[in-house]
mmCIF file of the C-alpha atoms, coordinates in Angstrom:
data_MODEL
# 
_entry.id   MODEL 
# 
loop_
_atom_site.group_PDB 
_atom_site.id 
_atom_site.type_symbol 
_atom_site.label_atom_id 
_atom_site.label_alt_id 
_atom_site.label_comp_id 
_atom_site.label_asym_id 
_atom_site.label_entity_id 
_atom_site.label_seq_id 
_atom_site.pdbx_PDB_ins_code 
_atom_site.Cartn_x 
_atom_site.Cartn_y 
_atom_site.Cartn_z 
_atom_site.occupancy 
_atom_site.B_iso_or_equiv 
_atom_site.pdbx_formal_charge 
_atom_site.auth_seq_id 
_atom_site.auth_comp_id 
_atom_site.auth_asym_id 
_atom_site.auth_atom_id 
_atom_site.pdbx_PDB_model_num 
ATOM 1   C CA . UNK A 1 1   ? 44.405 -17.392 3.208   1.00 0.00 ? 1   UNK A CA 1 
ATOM 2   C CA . UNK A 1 2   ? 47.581 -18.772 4.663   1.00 0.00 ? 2   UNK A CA 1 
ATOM 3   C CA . UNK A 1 3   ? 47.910 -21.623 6.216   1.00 0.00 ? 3   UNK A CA 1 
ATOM 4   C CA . UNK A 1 4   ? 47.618 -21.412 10.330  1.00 0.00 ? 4   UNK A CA 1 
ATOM 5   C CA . UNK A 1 5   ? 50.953 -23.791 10.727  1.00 0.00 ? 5   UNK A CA 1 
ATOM 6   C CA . UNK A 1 6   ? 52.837 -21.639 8.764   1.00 0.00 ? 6   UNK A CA 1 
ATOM 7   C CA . UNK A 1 7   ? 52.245 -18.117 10.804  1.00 0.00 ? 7   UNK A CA 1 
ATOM 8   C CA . UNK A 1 8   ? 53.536 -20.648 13.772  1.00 0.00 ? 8   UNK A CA 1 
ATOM 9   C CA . UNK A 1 9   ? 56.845 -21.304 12.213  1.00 0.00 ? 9   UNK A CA 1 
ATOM 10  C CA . UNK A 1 10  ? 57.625 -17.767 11.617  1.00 0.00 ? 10  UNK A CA 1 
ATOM 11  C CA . UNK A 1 11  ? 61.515 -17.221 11.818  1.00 0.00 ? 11  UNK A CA 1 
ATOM 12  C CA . UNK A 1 12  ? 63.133 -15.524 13.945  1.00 0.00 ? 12  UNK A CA 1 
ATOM 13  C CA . UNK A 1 13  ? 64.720 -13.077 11.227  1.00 0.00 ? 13  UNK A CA 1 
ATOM 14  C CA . UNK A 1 14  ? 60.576 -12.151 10.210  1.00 0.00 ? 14  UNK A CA 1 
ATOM 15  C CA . UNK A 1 15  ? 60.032 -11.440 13.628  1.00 0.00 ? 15  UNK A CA 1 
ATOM 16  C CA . UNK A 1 16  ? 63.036 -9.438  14.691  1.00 0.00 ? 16  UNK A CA 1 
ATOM 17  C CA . UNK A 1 17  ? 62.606 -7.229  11.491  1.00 0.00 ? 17  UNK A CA 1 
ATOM 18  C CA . UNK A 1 18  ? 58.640 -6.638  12.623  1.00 0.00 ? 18  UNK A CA 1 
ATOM 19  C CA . UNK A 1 19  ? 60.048 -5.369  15.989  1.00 0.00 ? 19  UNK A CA 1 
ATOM 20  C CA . UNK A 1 20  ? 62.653 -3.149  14.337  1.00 0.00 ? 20  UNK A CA 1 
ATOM 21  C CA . UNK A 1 21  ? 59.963 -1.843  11.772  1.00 0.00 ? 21  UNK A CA 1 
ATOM 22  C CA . UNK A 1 22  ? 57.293 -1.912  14.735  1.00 0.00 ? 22  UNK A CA 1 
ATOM 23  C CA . UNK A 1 23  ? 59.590 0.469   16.996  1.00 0.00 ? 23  UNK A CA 1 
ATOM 24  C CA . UNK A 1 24  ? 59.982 2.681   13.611  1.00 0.00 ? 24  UNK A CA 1 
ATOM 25  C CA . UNK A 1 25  ? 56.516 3.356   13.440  1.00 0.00 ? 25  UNK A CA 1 
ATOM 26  C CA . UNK A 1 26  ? 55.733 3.716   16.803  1.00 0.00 ? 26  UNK A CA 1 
ATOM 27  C CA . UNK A 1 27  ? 58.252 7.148   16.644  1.00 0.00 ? 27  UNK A CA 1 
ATOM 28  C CA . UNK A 1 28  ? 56.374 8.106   13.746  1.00 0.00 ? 28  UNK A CA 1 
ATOM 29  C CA . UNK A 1 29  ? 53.302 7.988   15.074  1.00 0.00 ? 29  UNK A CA 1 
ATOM 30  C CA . UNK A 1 30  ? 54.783 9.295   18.772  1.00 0.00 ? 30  UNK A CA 1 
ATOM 31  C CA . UNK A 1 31  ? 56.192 12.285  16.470  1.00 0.00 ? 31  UNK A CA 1 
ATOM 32  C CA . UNK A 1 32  ? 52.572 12.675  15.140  1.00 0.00 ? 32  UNK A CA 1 
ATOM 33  C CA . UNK A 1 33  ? 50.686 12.802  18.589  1.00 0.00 ? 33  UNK A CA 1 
ATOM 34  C CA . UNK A 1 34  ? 53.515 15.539  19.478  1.00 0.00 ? 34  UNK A CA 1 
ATOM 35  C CA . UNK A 1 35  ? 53.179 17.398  16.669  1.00 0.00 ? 35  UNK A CA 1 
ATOM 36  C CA . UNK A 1 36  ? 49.430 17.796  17.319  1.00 0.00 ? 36  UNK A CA 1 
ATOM 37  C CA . UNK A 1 37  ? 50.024 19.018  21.067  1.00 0.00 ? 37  UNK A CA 1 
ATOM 38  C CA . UNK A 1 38  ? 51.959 21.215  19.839  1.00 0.00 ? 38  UNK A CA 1 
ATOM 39  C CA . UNK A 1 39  ? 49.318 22.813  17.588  1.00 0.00 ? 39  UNK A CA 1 
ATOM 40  C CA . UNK A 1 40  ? 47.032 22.778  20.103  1.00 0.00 ? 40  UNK A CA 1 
ATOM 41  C CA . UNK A 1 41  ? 49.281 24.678  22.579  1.00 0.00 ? 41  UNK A CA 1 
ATOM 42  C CA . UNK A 1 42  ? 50.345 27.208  19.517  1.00 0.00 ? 42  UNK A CA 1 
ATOM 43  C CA . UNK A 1 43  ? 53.445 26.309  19.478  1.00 0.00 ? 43  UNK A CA 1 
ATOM 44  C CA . UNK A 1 44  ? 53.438 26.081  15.664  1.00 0.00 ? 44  UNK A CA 1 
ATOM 45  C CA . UNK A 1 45  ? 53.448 29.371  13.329  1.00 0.00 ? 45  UNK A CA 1 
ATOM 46  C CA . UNK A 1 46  ? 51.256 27.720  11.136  1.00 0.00 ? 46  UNK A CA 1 
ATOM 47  C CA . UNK A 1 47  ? 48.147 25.708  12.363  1.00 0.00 ? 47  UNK A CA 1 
ATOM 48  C CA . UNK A 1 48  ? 47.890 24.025  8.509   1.00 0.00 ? 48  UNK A CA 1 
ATOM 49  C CA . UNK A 1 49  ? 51.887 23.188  8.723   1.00 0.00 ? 49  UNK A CA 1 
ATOM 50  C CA . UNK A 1 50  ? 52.014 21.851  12.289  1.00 0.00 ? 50  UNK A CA 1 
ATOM 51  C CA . UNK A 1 51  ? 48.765 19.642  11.871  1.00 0.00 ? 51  UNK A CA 1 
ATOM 52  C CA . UNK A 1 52  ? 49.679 18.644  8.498   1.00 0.00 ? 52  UNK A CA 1 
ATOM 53  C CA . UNK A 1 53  ? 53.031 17.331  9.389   1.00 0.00 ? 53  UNK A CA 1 
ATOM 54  C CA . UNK A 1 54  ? 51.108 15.379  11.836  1.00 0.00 ? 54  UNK A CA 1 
ATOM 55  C CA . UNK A 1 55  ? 48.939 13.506  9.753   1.00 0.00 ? 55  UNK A CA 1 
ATOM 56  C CA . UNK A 1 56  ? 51.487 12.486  7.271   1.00 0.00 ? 56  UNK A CA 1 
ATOM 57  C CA . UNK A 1 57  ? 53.567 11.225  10.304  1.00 0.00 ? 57  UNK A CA 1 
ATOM 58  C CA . UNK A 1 58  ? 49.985 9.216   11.735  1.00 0.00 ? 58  UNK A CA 1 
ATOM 59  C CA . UNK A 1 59  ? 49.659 7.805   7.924   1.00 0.00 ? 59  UNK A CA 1 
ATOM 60  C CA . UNK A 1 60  ? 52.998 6.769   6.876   1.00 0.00 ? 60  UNK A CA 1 
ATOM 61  C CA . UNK A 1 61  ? 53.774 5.756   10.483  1.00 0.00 ? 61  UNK A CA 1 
ATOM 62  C CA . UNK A 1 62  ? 50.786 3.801   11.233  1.00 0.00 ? 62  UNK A CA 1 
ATOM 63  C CA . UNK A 1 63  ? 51.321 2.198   7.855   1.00 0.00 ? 63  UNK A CA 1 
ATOM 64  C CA . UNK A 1 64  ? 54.806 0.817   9.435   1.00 0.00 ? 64  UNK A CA 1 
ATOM 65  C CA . UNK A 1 65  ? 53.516 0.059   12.786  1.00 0.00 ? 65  UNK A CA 1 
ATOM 66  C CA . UNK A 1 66  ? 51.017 -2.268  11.064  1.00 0.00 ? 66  UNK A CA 1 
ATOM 67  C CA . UNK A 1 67  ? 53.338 -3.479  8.746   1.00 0.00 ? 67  UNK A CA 1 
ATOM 68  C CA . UNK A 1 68  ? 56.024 -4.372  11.544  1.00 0.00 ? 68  UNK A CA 1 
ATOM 69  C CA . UNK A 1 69  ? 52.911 -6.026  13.316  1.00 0.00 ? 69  UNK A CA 1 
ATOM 70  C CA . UNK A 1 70  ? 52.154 -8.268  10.705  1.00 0.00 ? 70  UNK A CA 1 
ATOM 71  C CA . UNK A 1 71  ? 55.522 -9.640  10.701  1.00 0.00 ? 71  UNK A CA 1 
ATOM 72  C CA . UNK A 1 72  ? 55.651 -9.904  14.361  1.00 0.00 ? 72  UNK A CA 1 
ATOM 73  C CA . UNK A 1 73  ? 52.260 -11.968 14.228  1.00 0.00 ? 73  UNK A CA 1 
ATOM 74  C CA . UNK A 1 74  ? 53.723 -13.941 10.880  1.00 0.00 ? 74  UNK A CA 1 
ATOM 75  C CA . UNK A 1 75  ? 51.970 -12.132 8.096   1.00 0.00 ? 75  UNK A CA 1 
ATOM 76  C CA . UNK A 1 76  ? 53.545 -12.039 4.937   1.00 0.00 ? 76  UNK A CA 1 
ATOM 77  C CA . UNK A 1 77  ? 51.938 -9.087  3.334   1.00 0.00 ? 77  UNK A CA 1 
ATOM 78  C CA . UNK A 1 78  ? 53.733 -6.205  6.212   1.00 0.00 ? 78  UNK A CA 1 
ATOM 79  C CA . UNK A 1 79  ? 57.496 -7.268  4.121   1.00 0.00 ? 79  UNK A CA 1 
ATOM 80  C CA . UNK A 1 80  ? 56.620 -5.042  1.462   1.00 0.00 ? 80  UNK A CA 1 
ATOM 81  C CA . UNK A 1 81  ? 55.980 -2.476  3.030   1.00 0.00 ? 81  UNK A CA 1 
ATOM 82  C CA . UNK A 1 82  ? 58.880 -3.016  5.671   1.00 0.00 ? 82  UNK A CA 1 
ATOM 83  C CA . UNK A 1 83  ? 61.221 -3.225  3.409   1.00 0.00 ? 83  UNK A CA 1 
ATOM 84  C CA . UNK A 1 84  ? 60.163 0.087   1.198   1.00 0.00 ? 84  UNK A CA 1 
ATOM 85  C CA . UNK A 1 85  ? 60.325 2.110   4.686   1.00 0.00 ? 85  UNK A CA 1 
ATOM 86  C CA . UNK A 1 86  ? 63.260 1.026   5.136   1.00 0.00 ? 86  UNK A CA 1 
ATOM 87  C CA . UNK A 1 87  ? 64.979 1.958   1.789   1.00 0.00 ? 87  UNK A CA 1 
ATOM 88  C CA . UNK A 1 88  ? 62.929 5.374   2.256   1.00 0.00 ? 88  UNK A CA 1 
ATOM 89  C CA . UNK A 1 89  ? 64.829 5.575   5.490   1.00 0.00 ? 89  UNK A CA 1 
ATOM 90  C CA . UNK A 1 90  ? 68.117 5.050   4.650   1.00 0.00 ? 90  UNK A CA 1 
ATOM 91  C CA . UNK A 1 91  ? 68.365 8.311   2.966   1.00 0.00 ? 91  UNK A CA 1 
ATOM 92  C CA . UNK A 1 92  ? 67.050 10.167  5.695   1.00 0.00 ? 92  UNK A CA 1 
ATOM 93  C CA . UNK A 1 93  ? 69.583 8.250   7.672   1.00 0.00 ? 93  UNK A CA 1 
ATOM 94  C CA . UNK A 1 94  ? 72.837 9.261   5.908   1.00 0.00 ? 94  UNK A CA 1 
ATOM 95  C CA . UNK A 1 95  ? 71.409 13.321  5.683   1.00 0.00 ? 95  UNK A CA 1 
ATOM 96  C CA . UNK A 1 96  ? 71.275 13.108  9.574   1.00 0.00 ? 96  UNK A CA 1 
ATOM 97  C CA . UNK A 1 97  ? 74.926 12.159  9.850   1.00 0.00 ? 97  UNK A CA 1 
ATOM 98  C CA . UNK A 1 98  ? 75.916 14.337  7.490   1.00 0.00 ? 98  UNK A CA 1 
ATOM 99  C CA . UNK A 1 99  ? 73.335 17.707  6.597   1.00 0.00 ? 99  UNK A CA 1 
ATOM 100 C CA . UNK A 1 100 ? 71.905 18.080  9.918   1.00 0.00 ? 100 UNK A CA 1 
ATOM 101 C CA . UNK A 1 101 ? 74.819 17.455  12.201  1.00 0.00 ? 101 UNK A CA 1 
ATOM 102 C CA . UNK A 1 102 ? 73.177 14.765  14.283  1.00 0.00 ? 102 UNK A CA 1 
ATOM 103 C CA . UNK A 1 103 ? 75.321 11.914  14.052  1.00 0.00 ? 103 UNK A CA 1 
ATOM 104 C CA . UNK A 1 104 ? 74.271 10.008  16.901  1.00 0.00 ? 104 UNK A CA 1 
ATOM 105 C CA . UNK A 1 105 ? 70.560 10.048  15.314  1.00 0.00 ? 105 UNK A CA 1 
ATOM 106 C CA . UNK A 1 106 ? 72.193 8.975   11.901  1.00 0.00 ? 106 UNK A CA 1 
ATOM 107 C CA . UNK A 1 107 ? 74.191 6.530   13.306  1.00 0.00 ? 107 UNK A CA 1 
ATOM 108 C CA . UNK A 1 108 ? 71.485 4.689   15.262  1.00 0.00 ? 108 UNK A CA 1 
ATOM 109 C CA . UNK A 1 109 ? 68.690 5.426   12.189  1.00 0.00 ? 109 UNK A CA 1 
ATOM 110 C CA . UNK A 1 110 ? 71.138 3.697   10.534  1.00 0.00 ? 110 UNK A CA 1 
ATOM 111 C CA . UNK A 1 111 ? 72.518 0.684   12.259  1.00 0.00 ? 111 UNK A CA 1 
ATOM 112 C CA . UNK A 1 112 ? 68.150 0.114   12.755  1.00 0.00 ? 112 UNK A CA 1 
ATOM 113 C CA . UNK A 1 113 ? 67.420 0.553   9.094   1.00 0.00 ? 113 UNK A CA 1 
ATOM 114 C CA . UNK A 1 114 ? 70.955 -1.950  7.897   1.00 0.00 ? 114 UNK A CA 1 
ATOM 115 C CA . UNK A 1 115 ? 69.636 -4.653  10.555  1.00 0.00 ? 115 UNK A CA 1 
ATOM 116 C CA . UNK A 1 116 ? 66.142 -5.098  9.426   1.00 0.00 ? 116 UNK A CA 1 
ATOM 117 C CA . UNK A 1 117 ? 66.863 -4.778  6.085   1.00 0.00 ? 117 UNK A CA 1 
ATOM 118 C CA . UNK A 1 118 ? 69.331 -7.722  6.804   1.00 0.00 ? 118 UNK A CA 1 
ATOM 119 C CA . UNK A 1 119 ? 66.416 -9.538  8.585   1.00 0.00 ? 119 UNK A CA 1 
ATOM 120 C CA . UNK A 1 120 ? 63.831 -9.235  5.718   1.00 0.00 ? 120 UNK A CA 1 
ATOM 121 C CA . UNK A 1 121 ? 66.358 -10.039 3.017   1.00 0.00 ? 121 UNK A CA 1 
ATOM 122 C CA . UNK A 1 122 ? 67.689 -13.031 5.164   1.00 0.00 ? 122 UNK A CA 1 
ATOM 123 C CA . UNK A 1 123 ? 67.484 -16.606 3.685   1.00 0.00 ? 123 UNK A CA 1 
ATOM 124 C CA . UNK A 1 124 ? 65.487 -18.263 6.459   1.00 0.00 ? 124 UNK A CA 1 
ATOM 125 C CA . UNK A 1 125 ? 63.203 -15.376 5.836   1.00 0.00 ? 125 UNK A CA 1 
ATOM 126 C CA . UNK A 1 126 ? 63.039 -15.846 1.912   1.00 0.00 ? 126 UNK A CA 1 
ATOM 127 C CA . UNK A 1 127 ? 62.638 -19.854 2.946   1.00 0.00 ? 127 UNK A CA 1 
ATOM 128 C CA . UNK A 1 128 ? 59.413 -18.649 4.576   1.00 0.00 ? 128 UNK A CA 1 
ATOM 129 C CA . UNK A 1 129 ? 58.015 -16.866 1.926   1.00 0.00 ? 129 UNK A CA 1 
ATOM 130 C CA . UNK A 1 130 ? 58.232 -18.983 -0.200  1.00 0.00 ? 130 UNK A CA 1 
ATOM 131 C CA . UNK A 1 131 ? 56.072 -21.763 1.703   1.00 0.00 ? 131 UNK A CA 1 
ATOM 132 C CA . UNK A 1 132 ? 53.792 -19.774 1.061   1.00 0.00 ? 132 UNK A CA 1 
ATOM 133 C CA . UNK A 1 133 ? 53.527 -20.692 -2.961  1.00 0.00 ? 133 UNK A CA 1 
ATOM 134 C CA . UNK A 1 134 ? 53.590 -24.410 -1.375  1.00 0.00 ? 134 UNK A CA 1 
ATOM 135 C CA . UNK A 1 135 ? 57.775 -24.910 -2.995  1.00 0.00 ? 135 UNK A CA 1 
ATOM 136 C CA . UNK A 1 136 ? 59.783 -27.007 -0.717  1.00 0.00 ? 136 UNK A CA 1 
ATOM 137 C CA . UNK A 1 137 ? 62.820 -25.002 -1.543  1.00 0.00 ? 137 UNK A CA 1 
ATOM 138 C CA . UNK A 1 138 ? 65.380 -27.633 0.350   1.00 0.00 ? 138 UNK A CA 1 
ATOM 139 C CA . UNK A 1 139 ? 63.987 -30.431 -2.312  1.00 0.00 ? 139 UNK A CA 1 
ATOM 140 C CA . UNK A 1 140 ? 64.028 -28.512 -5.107  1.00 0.00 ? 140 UNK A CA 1 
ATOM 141 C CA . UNK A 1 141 ? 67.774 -28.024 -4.720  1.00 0.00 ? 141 UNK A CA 1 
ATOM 142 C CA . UNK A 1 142 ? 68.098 -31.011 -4.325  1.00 0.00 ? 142 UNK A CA 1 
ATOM 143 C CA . UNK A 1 143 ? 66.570 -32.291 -6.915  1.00 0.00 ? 143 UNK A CA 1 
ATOM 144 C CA . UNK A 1 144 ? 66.690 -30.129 -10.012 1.00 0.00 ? 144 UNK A CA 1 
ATOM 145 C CA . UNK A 1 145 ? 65.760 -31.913 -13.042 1.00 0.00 ? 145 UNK A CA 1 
ATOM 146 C CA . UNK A 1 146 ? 62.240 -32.741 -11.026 1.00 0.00 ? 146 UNK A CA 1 
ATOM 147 C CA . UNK A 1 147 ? 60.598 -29.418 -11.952 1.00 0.00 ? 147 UNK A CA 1 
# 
């Protein structure tokens, strides 16, 4: 289990990326409880497609929400799965600006999925995880023959 002290010194970079990955899953699971109204008011021309869709949007997006969570509250384990959203994303990014003709979508899909990748591949994030495997990385550069 991690030490308490270090979820309190949780950078800034960790905790804007859990916002950015938070607010991405928070659509997806939005786009879920939508989905499922509009099954219900048979809006859909297939129940199985319309609720189906749904789930897979609750799944995958709660999965983000609570990853983007556990960066916000200084858990280490939500950067994995942060950081494969957002390489999932950035696909789905460029075929908005350019397949689908919705390039103010794409554009701000984008500029979300480029800034928290930036975040989680930051050093001050990288710094913190490694804490975790108890490495004081600014001695060990400083000091390399001590290893």
């Amino acid at each position: 289990m991690p030490n308490p002290s270090l979820r309190k010194s949780t950078p800034t970079t960790v905790r804007a990326a859990g916002a950015l990955v938070s607010l991405e899953g928070a659509v997806a699971v939005g786009v879920a409880v939508a989905l499922v109204i509009r099954g219900l008011l048979g809006h859909d021309q297939s129940v199985s497609s319309g609720y189906g869709t749904a789930a897979w949007f609750a799944i995958l997006g709660g999965a983000v929400l609570a990853a983007g969570l556990a960066l916000i509250f200084g858990r280490r384990w939500g950067r994995a799965i942060a950081i494969v959203a957002q390489l999932l994303l950035l696909p789905v990014a460029w075929s908005l600006l350019t397949d689908s003709h919705q390039p103010f979508f794409g554009v701000l899909l984008g500029v979300i999925v480029v800034a928290a990748l930036g975040c989680l591949f930051s050093s001050p994030t990288s710094k913190w995880l490694a804490a975790e495997y108890g490495q004081d990385t600014d001695a060990d550069a400083d000091n390399p023959t001590d290893r």
